[in-house]
N, C-alpha and C positions, 0 to 999 in steps of 0.2 A: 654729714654721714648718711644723712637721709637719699640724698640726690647720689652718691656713690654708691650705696647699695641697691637704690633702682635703677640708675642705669645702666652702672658698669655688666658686664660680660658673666654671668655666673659661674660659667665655665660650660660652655653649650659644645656640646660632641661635633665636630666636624664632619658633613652631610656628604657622601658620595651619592653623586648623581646617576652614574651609573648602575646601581643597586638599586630596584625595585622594591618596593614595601614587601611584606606576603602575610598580610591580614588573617589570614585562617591557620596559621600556627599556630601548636599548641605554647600556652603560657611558663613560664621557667618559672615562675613565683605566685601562681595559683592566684593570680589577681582575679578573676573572675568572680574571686569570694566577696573582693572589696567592691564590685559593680564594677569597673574602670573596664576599659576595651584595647587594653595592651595587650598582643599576643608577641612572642617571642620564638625565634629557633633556635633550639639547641647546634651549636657550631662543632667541629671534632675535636676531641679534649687534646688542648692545648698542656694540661698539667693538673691538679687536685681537683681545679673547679670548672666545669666546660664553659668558655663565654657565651653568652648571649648576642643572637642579632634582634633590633627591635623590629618591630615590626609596622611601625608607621616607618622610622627613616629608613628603615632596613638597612640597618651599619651596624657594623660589632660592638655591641654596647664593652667601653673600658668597667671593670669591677668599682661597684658604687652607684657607679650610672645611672640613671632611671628616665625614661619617657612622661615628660611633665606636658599634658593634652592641654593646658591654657599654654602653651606658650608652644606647643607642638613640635617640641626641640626635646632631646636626650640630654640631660645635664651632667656631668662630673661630679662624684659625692652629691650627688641630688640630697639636700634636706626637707624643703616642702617649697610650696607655692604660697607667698605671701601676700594678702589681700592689700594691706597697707600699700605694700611696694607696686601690688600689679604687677610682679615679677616672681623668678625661680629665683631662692635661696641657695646658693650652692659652693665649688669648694674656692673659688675664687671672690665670692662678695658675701661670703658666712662672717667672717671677720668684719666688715662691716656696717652688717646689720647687727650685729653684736655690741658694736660701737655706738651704735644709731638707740638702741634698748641702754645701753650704759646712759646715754645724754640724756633722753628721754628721762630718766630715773633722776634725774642730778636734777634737772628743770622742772619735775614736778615737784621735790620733798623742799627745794631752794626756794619757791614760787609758796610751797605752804608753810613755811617759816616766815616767808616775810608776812603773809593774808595773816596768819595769829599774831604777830608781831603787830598786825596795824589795828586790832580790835581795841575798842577805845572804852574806858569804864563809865561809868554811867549810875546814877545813885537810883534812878526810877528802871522800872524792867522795860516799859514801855520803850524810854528815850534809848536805852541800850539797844532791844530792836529796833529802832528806824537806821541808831548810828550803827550800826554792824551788821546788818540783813544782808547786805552782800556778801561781804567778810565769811560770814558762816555759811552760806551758798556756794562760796567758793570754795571752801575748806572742805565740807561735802562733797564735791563731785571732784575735788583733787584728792581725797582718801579714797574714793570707790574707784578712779581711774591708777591713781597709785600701785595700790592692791594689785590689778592686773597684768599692769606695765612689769612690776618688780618681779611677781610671778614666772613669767614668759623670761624676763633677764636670767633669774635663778635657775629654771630650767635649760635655757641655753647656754649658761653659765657650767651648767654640769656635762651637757655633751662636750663642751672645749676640754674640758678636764679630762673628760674619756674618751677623747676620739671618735663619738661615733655620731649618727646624728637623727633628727625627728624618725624619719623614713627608718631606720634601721630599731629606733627602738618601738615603734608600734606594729610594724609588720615582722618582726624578728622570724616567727613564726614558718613567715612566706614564702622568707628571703632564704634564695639558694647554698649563697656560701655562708649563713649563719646558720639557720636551721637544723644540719645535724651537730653542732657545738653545741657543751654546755652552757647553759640559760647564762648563768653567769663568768661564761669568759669570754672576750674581747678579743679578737683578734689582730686588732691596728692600734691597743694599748700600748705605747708606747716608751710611758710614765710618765708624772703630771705634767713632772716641768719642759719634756721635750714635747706633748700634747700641747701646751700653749703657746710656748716660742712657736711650732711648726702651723697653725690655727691662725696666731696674732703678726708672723713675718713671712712665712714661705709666701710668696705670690706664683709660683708653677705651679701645675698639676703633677703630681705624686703619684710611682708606681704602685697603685694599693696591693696588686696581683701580687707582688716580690713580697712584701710587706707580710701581706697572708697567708704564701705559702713558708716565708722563714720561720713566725710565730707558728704557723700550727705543727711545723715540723719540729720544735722546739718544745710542744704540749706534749707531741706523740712519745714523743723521746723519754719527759719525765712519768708519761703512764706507762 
């Protein structure tokens, strides 16, 4: 899972060559707050939300998108930039890497069942520590990596469930088509069980634009 999630494709926005960067536009998501040197042009409103052109590829970023500057590509449902991987997280190897944190989780808690399982008793304290000083060194730095692993699982665990992902829930803020929604509605909610089939089998890229504007036309309707 490891090797499928760093290599395969994250879902990198297709680069028109003939479209020029244009660096000095103004930002669509006030990244400037975050430090980052993304600028973006507002395009002519297409529908509720106007798209975005980025401004290194200068291509009409698809809704989700984001310009990931370690890998200097626009990704599709951009999540983040994974150190582990050396790659973009996104909507084609998010599944994945989710897979990759699920394994991970099964090989540490597996691996610390068997280290307690091989601790050997011992009538002196001494002899106990010579026979198990590893045993417990190990068990050690497999609870403190544990911890982490399961963490980050549990966390992305919950984006699958709701549809949305790292990027949208730290910058909510930021971001254009969430920003004037309420804090607490979701617009590509879709419900648990169609969020994890479409997460754990769709392999296409998904129109989120449709998606977005039927739910929130569907919000305005019950306000």
């Amino acid at each position: 899972m490891y090797y499928m999630a760093c290599f395969m494709d994250p879902g990198f926005v297709p680069i028109d060559k003939t479209i020029k960067p244009t660096l000095n536009s103004s930002s669509d998501e006030e990244e400037e707050e975050l430090n980052t040197h993304e600028k973006s042009t507002m395009l002519p409103n297409t529908g509720k939300v106007k798209p975005r052109r980025c401004g290194f590829c200068g291509i009409q970023q698809p809704m989700r998108a984001r310009h990931c500057e370690e890998c200097n590509r626009c990704v599709n449902r951009y999540d983040h930039h994974c150190p582990w991987l050396a790659a973009c997280v996104g909507e084609r190897n998010h599944r994945f890497f989710w897979l990759f944190l699920l394994s991970k989780n099964v090989v540490i808690w597996w691996t610390l069942v068997i280290a307690w399982k091989s601790i050997v008793r011992k009538p002196e304290v001494s002899a106990w520590i010579l026979a198990n000083i590893f045993f417990v060194i190990d068990i050690v730095i497999l609870i403190v990596g544990g911890l982490s692993v399961i963490g980050l699982f549990a966390f992305h665990s919950y984006l699958m469930l709701n549809n949305t992902t790292t990027w949208e829930v730290v910058a909510r803020g930021r971001i254009t088509y969430l920003k004037h929604l309420e804090s607490d509605y979701n617009p590509f909610h879709e419900g648990y069980c169609k969020n994890i089939y479409t997460f754990l089998c769709n392999c296409g890229l998904r129109k989120w634009l449709i998606i977005y504007n039927k739910k929130t036309d569907l919000a305005s309707q019950v306000v």
